[in-house]
N, C-alpha and C positions, 0 to 999 in steps of 0.2 A: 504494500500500500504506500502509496507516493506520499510524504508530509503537504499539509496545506501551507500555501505561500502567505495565505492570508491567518493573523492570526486577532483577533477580537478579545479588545481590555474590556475590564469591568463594565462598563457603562455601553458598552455595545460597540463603539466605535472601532473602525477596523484601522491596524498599524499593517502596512506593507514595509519589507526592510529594503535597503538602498539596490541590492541584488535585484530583488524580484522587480519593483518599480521600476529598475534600468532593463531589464526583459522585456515588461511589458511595455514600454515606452519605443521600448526596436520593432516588437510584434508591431504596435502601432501603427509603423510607418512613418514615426517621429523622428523629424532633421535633428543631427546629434547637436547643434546650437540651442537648440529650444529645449532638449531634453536634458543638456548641461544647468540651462535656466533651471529648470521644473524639479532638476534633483536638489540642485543649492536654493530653491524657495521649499522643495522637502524639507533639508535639515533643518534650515532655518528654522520655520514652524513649527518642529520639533522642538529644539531648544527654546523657543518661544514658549511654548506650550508646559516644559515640562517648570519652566520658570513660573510661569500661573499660578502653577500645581503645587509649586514648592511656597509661595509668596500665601497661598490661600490656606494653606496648610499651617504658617506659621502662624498665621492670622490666628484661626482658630485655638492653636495651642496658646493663643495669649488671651485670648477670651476666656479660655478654660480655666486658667490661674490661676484666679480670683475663690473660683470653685473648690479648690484644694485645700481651703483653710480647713471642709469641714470633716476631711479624712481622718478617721481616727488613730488614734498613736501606739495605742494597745490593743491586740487584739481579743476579740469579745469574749468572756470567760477568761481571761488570762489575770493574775492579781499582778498589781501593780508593786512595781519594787519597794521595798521603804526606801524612803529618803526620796523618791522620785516624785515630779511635782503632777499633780493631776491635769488631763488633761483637757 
């Protein structure tokens, strides 16, 4: 069984890699000037993208933050040392 070229992240959206995209771009009949364009506005978009991802991500982990106060210190059932201060 042949691997598929195409493989599908989480959210649906299909990644082709620089290989297969430069295949299909020959299949096409596409002038290798335009298909030189089309692969460096692939990466590009790529690294754009995964920049989003990264920037949306931190985001979130800073809104979470906040959240964290209410994590408890000990865990439940467990007796608290002496000397150590309640939490």
């Amino acid at each position: 069984m042949v691997a598929q070229a195409q493989t599908e992240l989480a959210g649906g959206v299909p990644f082709v890699s620089d290989d297969d995209l430069r295949v299909a771009l020959s299949d096409a009949g596409v002038p290798s000037s335009t298909a030189d364009a089309i692969e460096e506005t692939n990466a590009d978009s790529r690294i754009e993208g995964l920049r989003a991802a990264t920037a949306a991500l931190a985001l979130l982990a800073l809104l979470a933050l906040p959240f964290t106060r209410g994590i408890p210190t000990v865990q439940p059932g467990a007796q608290p040392q002496a000397g150590a201060a309640p939490a």
